[in-house]
C-alpha positions in Angstrom: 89.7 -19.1 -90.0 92.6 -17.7 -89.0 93.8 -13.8 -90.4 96.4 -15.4 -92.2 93.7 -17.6 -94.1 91.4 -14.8 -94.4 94.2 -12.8 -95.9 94.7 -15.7 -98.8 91.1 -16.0 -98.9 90.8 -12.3 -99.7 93.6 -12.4 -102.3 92.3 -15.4 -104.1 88.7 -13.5 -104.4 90.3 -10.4 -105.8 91.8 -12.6 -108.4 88.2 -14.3 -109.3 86.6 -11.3 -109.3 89.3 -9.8 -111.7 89.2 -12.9 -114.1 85.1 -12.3 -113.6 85.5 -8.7 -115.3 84.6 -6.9 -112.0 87.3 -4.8 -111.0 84.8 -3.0 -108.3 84.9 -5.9 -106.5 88.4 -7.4 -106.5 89.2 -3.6 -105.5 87.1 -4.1 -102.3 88.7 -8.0 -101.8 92.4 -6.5 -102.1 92.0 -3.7 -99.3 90.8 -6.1 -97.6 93.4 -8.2 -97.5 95.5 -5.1 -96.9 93.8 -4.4 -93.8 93.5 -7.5 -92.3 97.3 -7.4 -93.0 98.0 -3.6 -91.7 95.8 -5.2 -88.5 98.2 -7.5 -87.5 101.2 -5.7 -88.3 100.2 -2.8 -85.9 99.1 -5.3 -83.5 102.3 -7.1 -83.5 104.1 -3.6 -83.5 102.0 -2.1 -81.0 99.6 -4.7 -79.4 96.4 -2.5 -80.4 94.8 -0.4 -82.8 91.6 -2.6 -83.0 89.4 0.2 -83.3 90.7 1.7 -86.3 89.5 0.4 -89.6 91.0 -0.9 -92.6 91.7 2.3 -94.0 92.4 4.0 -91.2 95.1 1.4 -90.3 96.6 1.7 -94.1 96.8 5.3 -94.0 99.0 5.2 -90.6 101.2 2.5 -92.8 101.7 5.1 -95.6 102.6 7.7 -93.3 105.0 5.6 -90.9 108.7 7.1 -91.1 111.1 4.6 -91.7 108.8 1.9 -93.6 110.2 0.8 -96.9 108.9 3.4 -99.6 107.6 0.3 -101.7 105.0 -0.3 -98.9 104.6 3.4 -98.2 103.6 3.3 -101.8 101.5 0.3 -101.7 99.5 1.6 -98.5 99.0 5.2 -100.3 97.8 3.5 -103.6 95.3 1.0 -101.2 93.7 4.4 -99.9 93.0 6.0 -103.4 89.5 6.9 -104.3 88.0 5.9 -107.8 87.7 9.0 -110.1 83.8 9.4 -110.9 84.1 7.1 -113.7 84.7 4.2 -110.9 88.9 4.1 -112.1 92.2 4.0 -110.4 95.4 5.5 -112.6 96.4 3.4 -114.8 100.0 2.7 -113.0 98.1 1.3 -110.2 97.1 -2.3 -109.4 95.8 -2.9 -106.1 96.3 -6.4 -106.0 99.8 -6.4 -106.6 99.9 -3.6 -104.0 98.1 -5.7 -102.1 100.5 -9.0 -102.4 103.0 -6.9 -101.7 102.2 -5.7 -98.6 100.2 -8.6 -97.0 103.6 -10.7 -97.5 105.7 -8.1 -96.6 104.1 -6.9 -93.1 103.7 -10.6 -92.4 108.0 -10.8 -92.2 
């Protein structure tokens, strides 16, 4: 499977697990995607940053100068941690965010 497949494959379980009533996992399916996606941007951009992880790789995104703010955004929202009571604010969906950015870095 290629990352582009893994990507969709990603998305597509964040949905199910969404529709399934568990937003814990569909959370963990959408950065996911995001990474995979923030991956191959940086590799294309950079030909590395393998040993980064996911999160690592989407905090670099959030803090690149010049990106479009609507991914700086997405990539900042990606990297959020759940309050104690497991929840993101309201305002943010990361599965949009994540959409938004895996079609976006793919460009």
């Amino acid at each position: 499977m290629n990352s582009s497949d893994s990507v969709h494959a990603e998305l597509a379980a964040a949905e199910a697990a969404r529709a399934a009533g568990n937003e814990g996992r569909a959370r963990v399916c959408a950065r996911r995607a995001a990474g995979l996606a923030a991956r191959d941007f940086w590799e294309r951009r950079q030909g590395g940053r393998r040993g980064d992880s996911a999160y690592d790789l989407l905090r670099q995104l959030a803090e690149l100068p010049g990106l479009d703010p609507e991914l700086r955004q997405a990539a900042r929202h990606l990297t959020l941690r759940v309050s104690e009571a497991f929840r993101l604010p309201d305002d943010v969906d990361l599965i949009a965010d994540a959409r938004i950015l895996c079609a976006r870095l793919g460009e």
